[in-house]
Structure formats: structure tokens, C-alpha cells
PDB file of N, CA, C, O and CB in Angstrom:
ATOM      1  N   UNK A   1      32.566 -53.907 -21.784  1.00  0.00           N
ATOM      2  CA  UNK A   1      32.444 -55.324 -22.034  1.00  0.00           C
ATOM      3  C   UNK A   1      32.463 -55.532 -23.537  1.00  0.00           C
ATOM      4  O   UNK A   1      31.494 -55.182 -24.211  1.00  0.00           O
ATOM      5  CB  UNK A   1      31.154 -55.908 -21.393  1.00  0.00           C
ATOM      6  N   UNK A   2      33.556 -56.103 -24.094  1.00  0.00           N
ATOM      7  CA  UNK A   2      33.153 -56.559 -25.510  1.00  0.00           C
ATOM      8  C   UNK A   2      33.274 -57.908 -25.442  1.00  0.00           C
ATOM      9  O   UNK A   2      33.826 -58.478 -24.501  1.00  0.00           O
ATOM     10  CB  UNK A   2      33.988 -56.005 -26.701  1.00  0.00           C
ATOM     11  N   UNK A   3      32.741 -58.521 -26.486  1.00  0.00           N
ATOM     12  CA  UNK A   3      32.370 -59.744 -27.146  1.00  0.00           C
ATOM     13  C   UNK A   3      32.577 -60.243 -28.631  1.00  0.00           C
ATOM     14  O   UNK A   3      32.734 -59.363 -29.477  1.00  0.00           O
ATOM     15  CB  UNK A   3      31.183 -59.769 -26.974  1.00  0.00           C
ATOM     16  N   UNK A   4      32.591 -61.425 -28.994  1.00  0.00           N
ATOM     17  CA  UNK A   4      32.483 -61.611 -30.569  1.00  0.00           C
ATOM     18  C   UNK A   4      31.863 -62.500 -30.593  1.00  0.00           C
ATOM     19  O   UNK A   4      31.751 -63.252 -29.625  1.00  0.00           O
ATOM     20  CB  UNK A   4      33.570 -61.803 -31.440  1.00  0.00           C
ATOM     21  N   UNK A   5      31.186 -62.697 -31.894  1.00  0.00           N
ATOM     22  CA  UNK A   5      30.072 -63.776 -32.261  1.00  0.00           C
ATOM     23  C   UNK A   5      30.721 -65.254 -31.945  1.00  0.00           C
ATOM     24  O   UNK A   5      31.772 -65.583 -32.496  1.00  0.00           O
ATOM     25  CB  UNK A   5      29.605 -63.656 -34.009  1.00  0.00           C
ATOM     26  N   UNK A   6      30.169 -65.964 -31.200  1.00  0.00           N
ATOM     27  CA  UNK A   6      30.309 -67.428 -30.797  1.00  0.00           C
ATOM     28  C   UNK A   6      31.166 -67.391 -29.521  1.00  0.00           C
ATOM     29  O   UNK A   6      31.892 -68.363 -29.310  1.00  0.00           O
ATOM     30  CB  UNK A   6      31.024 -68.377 -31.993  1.00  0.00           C
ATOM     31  N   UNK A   7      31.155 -66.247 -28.546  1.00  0.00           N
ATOM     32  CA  UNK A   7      31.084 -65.918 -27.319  1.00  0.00           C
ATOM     33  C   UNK A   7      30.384 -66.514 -26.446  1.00  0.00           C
ATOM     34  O   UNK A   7      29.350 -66.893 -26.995  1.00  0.00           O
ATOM     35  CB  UNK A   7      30.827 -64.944 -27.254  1.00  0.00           C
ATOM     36  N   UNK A   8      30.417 -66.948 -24.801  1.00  0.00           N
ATOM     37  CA  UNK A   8      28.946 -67.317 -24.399  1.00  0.00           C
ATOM     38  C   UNK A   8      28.920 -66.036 -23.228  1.00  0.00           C
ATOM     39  O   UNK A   8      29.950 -65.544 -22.768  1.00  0.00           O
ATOM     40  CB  UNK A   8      28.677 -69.217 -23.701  1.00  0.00           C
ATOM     41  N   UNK A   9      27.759 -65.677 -22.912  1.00  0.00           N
ATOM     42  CA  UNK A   9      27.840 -64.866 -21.975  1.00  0.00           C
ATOM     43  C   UNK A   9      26.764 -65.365 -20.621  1.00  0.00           C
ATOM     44  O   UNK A   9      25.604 -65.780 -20.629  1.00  0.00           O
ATOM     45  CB  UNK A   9      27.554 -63.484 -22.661  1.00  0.00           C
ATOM     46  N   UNK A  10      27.456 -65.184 -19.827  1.00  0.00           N
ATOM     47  CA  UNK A  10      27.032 -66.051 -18.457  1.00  0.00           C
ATOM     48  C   UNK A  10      26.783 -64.781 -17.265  1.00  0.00           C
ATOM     49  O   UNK A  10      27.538 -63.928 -16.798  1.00  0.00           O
ATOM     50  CB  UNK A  10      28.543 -67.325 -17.882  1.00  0.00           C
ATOM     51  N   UNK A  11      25.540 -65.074 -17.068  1.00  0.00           N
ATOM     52  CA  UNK A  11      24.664 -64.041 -16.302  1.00  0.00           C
ATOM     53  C   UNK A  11      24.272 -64.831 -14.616  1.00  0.00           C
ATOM     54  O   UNK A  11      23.435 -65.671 -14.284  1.00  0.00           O
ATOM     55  CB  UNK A  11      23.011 -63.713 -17.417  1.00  0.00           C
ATOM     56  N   UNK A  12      24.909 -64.376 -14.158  1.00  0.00           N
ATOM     57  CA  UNK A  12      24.916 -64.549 -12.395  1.00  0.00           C
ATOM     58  C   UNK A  12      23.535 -64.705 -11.997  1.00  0.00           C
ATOM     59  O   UNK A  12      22.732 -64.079 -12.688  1.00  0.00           O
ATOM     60  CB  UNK A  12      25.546 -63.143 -11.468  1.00  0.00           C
ATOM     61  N   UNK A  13      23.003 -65.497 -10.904  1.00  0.00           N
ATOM     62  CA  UNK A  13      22.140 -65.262 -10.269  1.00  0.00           C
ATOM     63  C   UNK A  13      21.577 -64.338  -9.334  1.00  0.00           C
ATOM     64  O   UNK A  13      21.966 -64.789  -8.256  1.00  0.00           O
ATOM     65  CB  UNK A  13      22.168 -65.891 -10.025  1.00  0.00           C
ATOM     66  N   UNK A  14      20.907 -63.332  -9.097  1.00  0.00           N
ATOM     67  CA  UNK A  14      20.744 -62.487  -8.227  1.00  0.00           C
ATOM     68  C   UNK A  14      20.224 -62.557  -7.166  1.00  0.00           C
ATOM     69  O   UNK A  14      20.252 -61.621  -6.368  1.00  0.00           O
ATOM     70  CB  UNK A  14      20.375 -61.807  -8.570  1.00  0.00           C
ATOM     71  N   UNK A  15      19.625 -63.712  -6.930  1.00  0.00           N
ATOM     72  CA  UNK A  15      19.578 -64.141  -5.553  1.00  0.00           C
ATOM     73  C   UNK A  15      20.194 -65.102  -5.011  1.00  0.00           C
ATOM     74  O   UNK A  15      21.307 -65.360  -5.468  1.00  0.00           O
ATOM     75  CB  UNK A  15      18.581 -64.374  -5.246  1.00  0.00           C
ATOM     76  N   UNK A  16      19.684 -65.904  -3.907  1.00  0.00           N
ATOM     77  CA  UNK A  16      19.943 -67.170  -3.589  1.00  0.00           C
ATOM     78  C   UNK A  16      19.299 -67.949  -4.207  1.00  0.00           C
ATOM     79  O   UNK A  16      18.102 -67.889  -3.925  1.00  0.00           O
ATOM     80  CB  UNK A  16      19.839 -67.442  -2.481  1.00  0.00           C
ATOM     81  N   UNK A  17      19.630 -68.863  -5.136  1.00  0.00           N
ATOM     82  CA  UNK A  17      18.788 -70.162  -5.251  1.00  0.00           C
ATOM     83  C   UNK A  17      18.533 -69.852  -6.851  1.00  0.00           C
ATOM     84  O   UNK A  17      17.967 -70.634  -7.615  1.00  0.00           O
ATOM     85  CB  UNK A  17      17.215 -70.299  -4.106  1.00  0.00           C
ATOM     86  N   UNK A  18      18.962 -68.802  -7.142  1.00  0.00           N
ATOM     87  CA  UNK A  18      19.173 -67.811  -8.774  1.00  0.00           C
ATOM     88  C   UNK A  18      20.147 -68.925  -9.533  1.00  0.00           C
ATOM     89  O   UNK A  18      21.232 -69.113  -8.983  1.00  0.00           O
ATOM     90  CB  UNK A  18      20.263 -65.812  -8.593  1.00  0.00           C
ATOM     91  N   UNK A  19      19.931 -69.507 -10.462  1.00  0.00           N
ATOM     92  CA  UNK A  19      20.688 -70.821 -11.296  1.00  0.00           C
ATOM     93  C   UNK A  19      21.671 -69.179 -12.397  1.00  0.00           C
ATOM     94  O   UNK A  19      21.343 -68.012 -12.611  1.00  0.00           O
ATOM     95  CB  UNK A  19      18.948 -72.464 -12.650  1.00  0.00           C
ATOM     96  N   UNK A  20      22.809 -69.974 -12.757  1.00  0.00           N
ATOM     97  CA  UNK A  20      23.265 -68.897 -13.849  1.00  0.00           C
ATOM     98  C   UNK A  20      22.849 -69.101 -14.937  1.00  0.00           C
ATOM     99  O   UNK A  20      22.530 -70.275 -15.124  1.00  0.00           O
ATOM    100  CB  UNK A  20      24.562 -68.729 -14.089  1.00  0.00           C
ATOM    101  N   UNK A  21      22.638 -68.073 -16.206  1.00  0.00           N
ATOM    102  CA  UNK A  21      22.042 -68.451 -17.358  1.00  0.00           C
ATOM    103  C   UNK A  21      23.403 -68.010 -18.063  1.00  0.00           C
ATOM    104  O   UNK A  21      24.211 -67.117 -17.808  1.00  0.00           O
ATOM    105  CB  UNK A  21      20.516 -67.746 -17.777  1.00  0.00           C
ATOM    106  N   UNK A  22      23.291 -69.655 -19.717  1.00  0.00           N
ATOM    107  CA  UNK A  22      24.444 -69.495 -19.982  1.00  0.00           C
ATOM    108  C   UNK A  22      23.569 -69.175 -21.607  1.00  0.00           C
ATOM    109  O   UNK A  22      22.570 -69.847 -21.864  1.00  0.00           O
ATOM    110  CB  UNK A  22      25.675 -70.804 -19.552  1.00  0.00           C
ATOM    111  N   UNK A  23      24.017 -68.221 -22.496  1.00  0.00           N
ATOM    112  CA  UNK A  23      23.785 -67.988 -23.751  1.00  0.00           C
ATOM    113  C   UNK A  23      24.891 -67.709 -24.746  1.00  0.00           C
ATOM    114  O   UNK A  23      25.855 -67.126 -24.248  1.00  0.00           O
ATOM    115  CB  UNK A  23      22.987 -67.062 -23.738  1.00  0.00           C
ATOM    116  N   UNK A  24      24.993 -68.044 -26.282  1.00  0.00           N
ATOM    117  CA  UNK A  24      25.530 -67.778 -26.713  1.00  0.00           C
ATOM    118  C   UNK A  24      25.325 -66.396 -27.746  1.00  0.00           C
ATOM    119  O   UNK A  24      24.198 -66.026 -28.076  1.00  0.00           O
ATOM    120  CB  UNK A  24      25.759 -68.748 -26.864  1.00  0.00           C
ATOM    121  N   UNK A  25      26.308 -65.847 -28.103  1.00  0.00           N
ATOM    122  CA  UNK A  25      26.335 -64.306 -28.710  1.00  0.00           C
ATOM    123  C   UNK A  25      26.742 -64.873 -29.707  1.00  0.00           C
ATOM    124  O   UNK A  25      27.713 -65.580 -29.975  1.00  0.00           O
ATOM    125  CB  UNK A  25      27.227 -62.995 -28.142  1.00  0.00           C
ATOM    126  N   UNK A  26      25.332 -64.233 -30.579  1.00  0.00           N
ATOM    127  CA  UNK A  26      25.413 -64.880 -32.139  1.00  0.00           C
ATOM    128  C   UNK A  26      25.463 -63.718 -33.247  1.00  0.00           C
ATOM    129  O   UNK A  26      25.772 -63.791 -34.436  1.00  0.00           O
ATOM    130  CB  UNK A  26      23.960 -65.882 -32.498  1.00  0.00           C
ATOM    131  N   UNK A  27      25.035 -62.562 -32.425  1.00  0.00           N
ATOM    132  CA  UNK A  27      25.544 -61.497 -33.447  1.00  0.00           C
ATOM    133  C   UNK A  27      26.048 -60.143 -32.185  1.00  0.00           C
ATOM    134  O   UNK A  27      25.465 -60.015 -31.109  1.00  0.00           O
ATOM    135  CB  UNK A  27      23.971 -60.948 -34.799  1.00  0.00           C
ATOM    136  N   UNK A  28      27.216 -59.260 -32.633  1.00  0.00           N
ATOM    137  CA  UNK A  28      27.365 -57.983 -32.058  1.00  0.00           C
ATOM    138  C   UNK A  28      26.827 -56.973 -32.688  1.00  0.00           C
ATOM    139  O   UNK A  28      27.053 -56.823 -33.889  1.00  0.00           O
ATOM    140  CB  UNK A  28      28.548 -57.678 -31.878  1.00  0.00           C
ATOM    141  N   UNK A  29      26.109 -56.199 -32.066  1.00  0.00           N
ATOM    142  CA  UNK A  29      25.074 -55.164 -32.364  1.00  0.00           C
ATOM    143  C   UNK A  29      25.849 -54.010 -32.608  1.00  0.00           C
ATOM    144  O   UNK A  29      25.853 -53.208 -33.541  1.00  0.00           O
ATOM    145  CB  UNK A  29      24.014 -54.919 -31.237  1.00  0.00           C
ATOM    146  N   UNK A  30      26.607 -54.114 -31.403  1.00  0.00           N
ATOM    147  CA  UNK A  30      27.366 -52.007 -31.136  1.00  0.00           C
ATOM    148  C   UNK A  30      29.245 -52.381 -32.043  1.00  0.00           C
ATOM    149  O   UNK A  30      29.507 -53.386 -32.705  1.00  0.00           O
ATOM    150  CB  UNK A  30      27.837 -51.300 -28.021  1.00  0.00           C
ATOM    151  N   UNK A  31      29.816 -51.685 -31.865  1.00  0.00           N
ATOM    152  CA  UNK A  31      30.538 -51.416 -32.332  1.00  0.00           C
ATOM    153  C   UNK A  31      32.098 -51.073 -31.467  1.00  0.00           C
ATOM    154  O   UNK A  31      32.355 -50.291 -30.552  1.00  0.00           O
ATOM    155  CB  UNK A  31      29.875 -50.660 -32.965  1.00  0.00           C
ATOM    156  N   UNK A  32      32.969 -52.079 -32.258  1.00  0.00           N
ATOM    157  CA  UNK A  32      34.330 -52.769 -31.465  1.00  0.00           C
ATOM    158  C   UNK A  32      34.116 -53.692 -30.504  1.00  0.00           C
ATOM    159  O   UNK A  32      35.015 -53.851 -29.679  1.00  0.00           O
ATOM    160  CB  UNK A  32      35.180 -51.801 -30.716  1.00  0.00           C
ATOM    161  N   UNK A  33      32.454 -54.783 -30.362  1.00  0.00           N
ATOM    162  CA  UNK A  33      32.742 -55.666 -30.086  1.00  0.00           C
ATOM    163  C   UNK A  33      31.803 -55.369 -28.682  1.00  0.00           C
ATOM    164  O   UNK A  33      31.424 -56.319 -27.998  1.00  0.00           O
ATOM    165  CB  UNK A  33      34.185 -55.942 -30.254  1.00  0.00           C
ATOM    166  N   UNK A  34      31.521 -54.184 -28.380  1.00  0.00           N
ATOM    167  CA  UNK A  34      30.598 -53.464 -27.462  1.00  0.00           C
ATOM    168  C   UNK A  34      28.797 -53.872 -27.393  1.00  0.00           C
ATOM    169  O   UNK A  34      28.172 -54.111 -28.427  1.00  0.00           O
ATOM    170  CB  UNK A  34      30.800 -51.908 -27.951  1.00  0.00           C
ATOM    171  N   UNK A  35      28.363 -53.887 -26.470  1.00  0.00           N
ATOM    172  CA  UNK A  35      26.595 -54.058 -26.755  1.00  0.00           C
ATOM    173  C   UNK A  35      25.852 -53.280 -27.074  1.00  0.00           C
ATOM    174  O   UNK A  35      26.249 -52.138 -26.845  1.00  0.00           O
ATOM    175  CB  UNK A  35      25.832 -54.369 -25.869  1.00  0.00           C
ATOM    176  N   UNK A  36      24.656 -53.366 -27.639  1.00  0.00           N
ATOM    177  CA  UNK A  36      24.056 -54.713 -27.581  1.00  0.00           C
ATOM    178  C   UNK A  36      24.532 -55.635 -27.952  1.00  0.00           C
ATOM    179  O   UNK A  36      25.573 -55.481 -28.590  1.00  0.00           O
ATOM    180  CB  UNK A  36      23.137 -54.865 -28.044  1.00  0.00           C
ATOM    181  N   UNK A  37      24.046 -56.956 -27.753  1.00  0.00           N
ATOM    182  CA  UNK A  37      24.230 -58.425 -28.192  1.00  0.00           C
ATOM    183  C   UNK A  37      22.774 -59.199 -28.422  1.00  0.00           C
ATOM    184  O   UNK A  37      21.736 -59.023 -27.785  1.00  0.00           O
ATOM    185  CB  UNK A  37      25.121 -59.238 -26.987  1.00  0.00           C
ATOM    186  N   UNK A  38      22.966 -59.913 -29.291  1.00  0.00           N
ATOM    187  CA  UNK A  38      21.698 -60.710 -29.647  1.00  0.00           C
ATOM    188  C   UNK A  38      22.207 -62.257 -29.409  1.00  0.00           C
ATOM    189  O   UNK A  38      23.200 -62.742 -29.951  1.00  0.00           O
ATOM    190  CB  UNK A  38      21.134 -60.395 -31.356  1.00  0.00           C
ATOM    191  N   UNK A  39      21.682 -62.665 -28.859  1.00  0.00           N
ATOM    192  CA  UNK A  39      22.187 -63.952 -27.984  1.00  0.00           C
ATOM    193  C   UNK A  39      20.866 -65.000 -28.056  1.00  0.00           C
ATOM    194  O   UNK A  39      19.744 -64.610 -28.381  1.00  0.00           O
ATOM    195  CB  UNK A  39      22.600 -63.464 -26.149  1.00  0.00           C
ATOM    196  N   UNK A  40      21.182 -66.375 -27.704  1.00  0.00           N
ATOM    197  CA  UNK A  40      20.722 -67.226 -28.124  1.00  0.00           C
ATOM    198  C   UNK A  40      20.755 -68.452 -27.015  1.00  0.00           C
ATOM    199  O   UNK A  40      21.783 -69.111 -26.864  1.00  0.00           O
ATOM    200  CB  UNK A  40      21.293 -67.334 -29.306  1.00  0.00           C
ATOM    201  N   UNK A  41      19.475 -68.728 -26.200  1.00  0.00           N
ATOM    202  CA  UNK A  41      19.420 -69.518 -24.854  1.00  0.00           C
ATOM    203  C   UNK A  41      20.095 -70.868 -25.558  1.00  0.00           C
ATOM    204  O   UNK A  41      20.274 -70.883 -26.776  1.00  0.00           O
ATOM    205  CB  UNK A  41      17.641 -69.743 -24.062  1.00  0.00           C
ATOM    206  N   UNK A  42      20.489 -72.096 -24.648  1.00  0.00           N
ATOM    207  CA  UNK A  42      20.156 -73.669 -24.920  1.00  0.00           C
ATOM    208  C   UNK A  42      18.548 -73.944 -26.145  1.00  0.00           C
ATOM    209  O   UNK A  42      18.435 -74.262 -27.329  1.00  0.00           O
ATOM    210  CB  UNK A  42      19.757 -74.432 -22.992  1.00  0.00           C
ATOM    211  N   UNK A  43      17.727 -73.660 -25.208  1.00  0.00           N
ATOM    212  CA  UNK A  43      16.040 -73.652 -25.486  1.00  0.00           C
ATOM    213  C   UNK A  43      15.861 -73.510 -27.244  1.00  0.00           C
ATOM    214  O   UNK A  43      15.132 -74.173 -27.981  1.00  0.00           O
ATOM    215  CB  UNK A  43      15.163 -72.026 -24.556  1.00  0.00           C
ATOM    216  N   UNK A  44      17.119 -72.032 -27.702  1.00  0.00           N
ATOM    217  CA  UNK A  44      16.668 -71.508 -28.709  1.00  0.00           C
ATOM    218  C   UNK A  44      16.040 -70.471 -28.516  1.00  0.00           C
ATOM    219  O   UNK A  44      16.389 -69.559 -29.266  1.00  0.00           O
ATOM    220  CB  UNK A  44      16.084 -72.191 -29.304  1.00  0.00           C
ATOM    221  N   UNK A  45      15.258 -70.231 -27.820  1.00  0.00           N
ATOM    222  CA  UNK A  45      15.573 -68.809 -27.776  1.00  0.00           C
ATOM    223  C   UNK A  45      16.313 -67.281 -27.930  1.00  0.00           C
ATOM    224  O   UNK A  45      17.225 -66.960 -27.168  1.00  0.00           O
ATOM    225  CB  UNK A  45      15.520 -68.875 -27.334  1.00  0.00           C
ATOM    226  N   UNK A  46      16.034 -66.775 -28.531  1.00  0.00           N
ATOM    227  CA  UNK A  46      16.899 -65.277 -29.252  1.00  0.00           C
ATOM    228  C   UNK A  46      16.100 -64.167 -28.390  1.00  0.00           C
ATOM    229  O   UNK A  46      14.883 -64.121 -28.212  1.00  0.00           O
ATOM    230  CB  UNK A  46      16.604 -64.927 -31.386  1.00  0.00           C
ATOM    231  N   UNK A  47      17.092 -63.280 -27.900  1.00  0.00           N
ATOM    232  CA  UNK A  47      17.185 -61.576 -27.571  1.00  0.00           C
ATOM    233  C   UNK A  47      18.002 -60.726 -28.214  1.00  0.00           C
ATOM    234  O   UNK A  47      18.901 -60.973 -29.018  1.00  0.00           O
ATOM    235  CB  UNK A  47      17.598 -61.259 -26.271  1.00  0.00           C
ATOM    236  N   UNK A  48      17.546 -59.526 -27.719  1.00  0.00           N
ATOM    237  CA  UNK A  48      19.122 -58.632 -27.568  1.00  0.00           C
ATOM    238  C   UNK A  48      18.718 -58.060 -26.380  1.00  0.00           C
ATOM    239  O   UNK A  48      17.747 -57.417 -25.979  1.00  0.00           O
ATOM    240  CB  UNK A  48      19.667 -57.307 -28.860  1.00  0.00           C
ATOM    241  N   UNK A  49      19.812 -58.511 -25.912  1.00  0.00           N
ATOM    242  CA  UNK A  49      20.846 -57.615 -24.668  1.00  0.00           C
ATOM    243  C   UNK A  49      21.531 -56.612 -24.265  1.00  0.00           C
ATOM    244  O   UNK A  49      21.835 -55.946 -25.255  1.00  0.00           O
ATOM    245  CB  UNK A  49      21.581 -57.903 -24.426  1.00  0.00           C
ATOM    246  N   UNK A  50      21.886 -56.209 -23.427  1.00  0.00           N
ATOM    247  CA  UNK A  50      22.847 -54.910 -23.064  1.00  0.00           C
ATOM    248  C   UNK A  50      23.041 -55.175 -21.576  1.00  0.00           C
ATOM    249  O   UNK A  50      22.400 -54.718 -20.630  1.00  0.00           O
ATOM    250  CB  UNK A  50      22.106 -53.237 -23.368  1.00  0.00           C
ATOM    251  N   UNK A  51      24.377 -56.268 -21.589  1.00  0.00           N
ATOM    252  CA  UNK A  51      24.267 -57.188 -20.067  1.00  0.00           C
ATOM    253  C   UNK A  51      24.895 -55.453 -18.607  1.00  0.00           C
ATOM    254  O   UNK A  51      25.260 -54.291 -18.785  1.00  0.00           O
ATOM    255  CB  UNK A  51      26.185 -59.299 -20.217  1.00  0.00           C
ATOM    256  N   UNK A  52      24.691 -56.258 -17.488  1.00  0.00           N
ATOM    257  CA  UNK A  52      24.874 -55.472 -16.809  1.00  0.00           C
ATOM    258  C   UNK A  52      26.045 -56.215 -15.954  1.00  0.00           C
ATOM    259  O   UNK A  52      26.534 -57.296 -16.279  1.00  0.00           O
ATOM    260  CB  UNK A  52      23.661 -54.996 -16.270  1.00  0.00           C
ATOM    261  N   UNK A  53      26.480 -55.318 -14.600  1.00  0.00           N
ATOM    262  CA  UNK A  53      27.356 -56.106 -14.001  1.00  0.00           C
ATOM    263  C   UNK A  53      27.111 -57.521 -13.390  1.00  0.00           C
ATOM    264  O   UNK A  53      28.065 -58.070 -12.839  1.00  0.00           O
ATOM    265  CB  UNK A  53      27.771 -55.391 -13.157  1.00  0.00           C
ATOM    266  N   UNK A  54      26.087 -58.056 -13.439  1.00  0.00           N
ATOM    267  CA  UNK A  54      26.082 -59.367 -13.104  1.00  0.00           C
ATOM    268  C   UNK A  54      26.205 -60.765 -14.351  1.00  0.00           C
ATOM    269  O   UNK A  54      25.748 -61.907 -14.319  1.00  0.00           O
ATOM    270  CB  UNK A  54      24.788 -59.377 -12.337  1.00  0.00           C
ATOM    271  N   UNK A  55      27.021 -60.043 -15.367  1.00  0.00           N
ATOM    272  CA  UNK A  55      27.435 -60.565 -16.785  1.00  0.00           C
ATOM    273  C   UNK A  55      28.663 -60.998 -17.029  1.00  0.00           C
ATOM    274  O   UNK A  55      29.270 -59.958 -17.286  1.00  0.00           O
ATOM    275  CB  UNK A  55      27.289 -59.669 -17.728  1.00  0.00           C
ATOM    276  N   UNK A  56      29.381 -61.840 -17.108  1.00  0.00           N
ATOM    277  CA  UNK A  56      30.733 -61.625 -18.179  1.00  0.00           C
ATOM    278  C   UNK A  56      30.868 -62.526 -19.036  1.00  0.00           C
ATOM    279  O   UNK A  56      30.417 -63.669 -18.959  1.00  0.00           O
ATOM    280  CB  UNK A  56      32.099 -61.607 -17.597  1.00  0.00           C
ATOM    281  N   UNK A  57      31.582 -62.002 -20.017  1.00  0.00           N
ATOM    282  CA  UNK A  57      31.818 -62.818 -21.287  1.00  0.00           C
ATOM    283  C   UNK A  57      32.871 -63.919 -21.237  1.00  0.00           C
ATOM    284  O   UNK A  57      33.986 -63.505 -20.922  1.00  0.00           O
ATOM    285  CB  UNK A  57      32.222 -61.901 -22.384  1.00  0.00           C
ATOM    286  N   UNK A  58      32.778 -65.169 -21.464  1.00  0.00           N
ATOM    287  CA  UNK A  58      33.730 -65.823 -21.417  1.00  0.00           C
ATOM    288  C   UNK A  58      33.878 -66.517 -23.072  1.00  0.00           C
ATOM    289  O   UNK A  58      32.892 -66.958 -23.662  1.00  0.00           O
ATOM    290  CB  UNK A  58      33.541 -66.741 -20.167  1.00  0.00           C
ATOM    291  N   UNK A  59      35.292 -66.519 -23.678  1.00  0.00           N
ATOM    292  CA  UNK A  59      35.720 -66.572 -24.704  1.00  0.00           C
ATOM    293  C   UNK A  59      35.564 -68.380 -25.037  1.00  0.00           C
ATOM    294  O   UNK A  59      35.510 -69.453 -24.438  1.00  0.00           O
ATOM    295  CB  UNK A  59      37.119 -65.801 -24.649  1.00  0.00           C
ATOM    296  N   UNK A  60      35.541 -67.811 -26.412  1.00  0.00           N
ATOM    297  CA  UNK A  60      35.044 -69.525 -27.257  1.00  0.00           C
ATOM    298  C   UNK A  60      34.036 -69.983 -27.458  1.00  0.00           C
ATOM    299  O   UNK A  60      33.337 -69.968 -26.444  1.00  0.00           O
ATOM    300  CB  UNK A  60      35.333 -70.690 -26.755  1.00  0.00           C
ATOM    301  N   UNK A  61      33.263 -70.695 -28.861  1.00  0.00           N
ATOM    302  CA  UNK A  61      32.197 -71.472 -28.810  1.00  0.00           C
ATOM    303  C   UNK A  61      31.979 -72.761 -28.145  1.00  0.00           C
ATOM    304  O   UNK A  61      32.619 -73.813 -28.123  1.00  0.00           O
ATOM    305  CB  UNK A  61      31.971 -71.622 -29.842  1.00  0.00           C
ATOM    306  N   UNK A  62      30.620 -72.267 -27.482  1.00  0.00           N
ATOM    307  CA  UNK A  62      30.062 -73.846 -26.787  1.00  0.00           C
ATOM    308  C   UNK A  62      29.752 -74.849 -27.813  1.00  0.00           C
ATOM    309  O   UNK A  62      29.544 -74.515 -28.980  1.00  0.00           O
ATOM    310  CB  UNK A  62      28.561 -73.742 -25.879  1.00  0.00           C
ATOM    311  N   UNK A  63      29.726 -75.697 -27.537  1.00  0.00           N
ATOM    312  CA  UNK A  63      29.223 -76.972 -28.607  1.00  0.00           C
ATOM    313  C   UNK A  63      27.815 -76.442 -28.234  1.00  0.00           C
ATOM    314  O   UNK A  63      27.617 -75.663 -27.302  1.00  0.00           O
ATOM    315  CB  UNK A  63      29.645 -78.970 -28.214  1.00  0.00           C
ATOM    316  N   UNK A  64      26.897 -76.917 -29.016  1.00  0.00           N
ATOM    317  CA  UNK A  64      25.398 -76.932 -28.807  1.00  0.00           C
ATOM    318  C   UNK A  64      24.863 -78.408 -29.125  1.00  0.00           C
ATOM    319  O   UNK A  64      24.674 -78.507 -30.338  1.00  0.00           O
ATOM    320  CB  UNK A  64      24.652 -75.799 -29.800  1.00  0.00           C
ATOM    321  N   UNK A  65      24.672 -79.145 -28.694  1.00  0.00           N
ATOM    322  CA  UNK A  65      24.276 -80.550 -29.461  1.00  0.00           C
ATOM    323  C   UNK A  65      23.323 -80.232 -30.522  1.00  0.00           C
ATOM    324  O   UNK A  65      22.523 -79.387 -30.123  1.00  0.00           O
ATOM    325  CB  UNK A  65      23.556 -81.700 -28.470  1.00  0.00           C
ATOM    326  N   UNK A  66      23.123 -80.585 -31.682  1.00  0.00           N
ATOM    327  CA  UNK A  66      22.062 -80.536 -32.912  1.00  0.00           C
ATOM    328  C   UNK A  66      22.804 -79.614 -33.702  1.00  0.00           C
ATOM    329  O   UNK A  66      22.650 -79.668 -34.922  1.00  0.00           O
ATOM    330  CB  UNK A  66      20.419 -79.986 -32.592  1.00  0.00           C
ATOM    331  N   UNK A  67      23.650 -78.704 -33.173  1.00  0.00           N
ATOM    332  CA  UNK A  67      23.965 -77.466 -33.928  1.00  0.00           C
ATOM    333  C   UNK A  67      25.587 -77.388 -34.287  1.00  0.00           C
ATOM    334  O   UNK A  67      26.407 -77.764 -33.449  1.00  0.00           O
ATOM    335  CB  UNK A  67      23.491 -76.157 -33.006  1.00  0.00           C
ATOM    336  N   UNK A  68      26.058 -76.807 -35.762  1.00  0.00           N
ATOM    337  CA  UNK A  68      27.163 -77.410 -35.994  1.00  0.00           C
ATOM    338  C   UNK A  68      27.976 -75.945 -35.530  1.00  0.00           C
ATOM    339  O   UNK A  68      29.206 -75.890 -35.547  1.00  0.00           O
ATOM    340  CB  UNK A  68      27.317 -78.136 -37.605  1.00  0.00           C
TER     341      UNK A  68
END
């Protein structure tokens, strides 16, 4: 799985009734674009990651309202 900064990466629900979580990848950690990822909820919230198969990256920045 690679990624680049202003990526969003969208994480599946694992159950029923599991909402998807959508974050944006604000920095790449590993190397050629590989994880970790340090990512960044709606909320504001910051991690780093190392998504699994219930992950994929989908290309382009989200708008964020407040944020340019």
C-alpha cells in the first residue's frame, strides 16, 4: 500500500453497523510512499498507522472546512 501526503485513507467497518473512518495522510513515515502513516481524523485528531486489509488509499486532497 503506498500513499502520499494529502491522501485520504478510508478504513472499512468491521462489523455490521461499523460507520467507515475517513482520515487524511499528512505525513509518510516508511519509505517509497509505504507505512507507517501519520494521519489526521475530521475531529483533528493525529496517529500513526500501519493500515491493514480493511484500508485503502484513495488519491487526492479532501477539502477540510477551516483548513486551507
Amino acid at each position: 500500500m503506498r500513499a502520499k501526503t494529502g491522501d485520504r485513507m478510508v478504513t472499512h467497518g468491521r462489523t455490521v453497523g461499523d460507520t467507515e473512518r475517513v482520515t487524511e495522510i499528512i505525513e509518510v513515515l516508511g519509505e517509497n510512499g509505504e507505512p507507517p502513516f501519520r494521519v489526521r481524523s475530521a475531529d483533528g485528531h493525529e496517529s500513526v498507522v500501519s493500515p491493514g486489509p480493511d484500508s485503502e488509499i484513495k488519491s487526492g486532497r479532501r477539502r477540510t472546512p477551516g483548513r486551507g
